[in-house]
N, C-alpha and C positions, 0 to 999 in steps of 0.2 A: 536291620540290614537284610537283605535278600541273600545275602551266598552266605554260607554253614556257619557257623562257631569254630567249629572244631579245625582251622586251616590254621599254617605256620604265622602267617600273620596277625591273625587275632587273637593268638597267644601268647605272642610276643608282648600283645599291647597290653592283653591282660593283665602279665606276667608285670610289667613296670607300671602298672596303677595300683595294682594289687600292694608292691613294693611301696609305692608311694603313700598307700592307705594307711600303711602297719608303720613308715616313717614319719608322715605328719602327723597323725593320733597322737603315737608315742613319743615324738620329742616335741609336741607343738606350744610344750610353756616356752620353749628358746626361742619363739615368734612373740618378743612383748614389746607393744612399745608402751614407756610405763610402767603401770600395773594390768593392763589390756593384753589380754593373749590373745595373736592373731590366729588364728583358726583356718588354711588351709586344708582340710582335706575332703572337704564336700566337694572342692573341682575334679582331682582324678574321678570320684565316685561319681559327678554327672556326664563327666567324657568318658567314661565307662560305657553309660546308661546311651549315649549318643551317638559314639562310634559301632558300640559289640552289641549293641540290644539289651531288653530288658532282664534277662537273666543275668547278663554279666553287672550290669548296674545294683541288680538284687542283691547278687556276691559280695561285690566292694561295698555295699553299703549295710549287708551283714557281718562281713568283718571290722568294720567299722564300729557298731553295733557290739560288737564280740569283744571286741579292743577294751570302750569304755565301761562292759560289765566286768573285766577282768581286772578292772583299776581300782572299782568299787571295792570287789573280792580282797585284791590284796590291801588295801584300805590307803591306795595311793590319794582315792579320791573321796575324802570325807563324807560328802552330801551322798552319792550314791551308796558309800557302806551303810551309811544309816539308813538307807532308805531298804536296802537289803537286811539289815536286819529286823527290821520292822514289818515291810512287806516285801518278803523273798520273790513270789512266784508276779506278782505286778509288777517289780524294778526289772524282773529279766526281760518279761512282757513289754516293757516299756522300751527299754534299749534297745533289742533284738528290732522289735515291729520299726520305729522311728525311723533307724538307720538303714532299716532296707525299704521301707517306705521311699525315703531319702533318693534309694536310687531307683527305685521301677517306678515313678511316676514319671520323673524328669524325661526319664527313655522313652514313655510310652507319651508324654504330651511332643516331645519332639519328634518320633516318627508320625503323629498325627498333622503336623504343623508344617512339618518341612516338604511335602508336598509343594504348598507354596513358597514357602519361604526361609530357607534354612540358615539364616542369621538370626529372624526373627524365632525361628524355631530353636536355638540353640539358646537367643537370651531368655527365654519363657524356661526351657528347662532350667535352664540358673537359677533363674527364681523361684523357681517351686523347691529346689532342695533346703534351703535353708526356712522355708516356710516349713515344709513337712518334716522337719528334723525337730525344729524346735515347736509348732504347732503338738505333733502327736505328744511330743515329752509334756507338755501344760496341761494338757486333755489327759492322761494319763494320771498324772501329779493332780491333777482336780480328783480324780477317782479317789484315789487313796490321801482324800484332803485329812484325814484325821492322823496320815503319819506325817503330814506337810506340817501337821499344827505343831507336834510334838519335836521332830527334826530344826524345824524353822524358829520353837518357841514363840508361836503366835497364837492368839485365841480364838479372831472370829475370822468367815468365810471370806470377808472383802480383806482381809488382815493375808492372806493364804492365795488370794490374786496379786494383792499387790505384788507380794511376797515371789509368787512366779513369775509375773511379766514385769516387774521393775529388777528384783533383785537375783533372779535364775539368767531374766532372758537379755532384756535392758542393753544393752550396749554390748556385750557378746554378739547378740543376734544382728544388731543395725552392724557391725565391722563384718563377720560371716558374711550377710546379705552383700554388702557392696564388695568384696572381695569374690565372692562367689558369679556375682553380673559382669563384673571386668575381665574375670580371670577364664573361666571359661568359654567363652565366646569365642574370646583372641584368640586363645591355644588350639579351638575347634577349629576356627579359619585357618589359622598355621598348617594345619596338622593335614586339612583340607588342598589345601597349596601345595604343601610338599608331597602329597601323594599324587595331585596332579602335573608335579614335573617329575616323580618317579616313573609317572605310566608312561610321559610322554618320550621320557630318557628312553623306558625299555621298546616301546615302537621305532622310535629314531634307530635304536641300537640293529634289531631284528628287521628295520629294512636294510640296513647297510649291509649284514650278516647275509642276505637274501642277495643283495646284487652281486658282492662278492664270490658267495655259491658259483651263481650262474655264471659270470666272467670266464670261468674256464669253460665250460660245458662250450659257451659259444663260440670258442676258440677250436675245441674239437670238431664240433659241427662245421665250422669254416676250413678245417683241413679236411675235411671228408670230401665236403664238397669240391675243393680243389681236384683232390683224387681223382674224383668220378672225370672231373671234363679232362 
């Protein structure tokens, strides 16, 4: 975006994505259909990255980031406490980088896009968050494959892929992905629309405010004139 960060209005937004970040993370097993948890909260983190720019997209997608090391910590989330206790300073590394990866690419491929085309700009950012969330976590998890083994209880390297892209990423990722391409787009267009009958409301408003003004003035001016002849 071209005008500041720092105005009431991109605080505001901030302010309920940010809310939204620390609510989807944290109660997003209540999204199941099944045994599938729906995964929600990569949209506010790219309409973050799409409406507020790439710092704020970095934010929501560090606390996001932040959310799931602290799950690990308290040993809400099994796979990650092991992965922390095995390798401490890579699983932070891991989480922290993903998730804000997560959100400053999204933001910086759609101000590069939306030049032309800012639907298409908005679905291209969709796509890449769930790509760079779960991508840098695989690449990451390949690093420290010898704690993948042990964690996992798998022996060999093709045993420690499968182990990532079927049993880590696997159908998490394909529900993420498609929720993440539907969901924000639409809400960007929404969100797009209602700001463009906000603006329109406030010029409609500020000319009526304006004729009003002058209505008297003119009325003075016409008994003046009376006066003089």
């Amino acid at each position: 975006m071209k005008s500041k960060f720092f105005t009431a209005k991109n605080i505001a937004y901030f302010a309920v994505l940010l809310a939204l970040v620390v609510v989807l993370q944290t109660c997003g097993g209540f999204f199941q259909i099944g045994g599938v948890s729906l995964s929600f909260v990569l949209v506010p983190i790219v309409l973050g990255g799409i409406l507020l720019g790439w710092i704020a997209g970095a934010l929501l997608g560090f606390t996001f980031g932040f959310i799931v090391l602290m799950y690990g910590v308290a040993g809400a989330e099994p796979f990650t406490a092991a992965l922390l206790a095995d390798a401490p300073f890579m699983t932070v590394l891991i989480c922290l980088v993903k998730g804000t990866a997560a959100g400053i690419v999204p933001a910086l491929l759609y101000r590069l896009i939306a030049r032309k085309n800012t639907f298409a700009a908005a679905l291209v950012a969709a796509i890449s968050a769930p790509i760079m969330n779960t991508g840098l976590f695989i690449v990451g998890c390949l690093i420290i494959s010898g704690t993948i083994k042990t964690v996992a209880s798998v022996g060999t390297m093709s045993e420690v892929v499968y182990f990532l892209f079927i049993g880590c990423a696997g159908t998490n990722f394909l529900i993420e992905f498609a929720i993440n391409v539907v969901c924000a787009p639409a809400i960007h267009r929404i969100v797009l629309v209602a700001e463009k009958y906000y603006v329109k409301r406030k010029k409609s408003s500020a000319a009526t405010n304006e004729t009003e003004s002058e209505a008297p003035m003119s009325a003075i001016e016409a008994s003046k004139t009376e006066q003089k002849l």
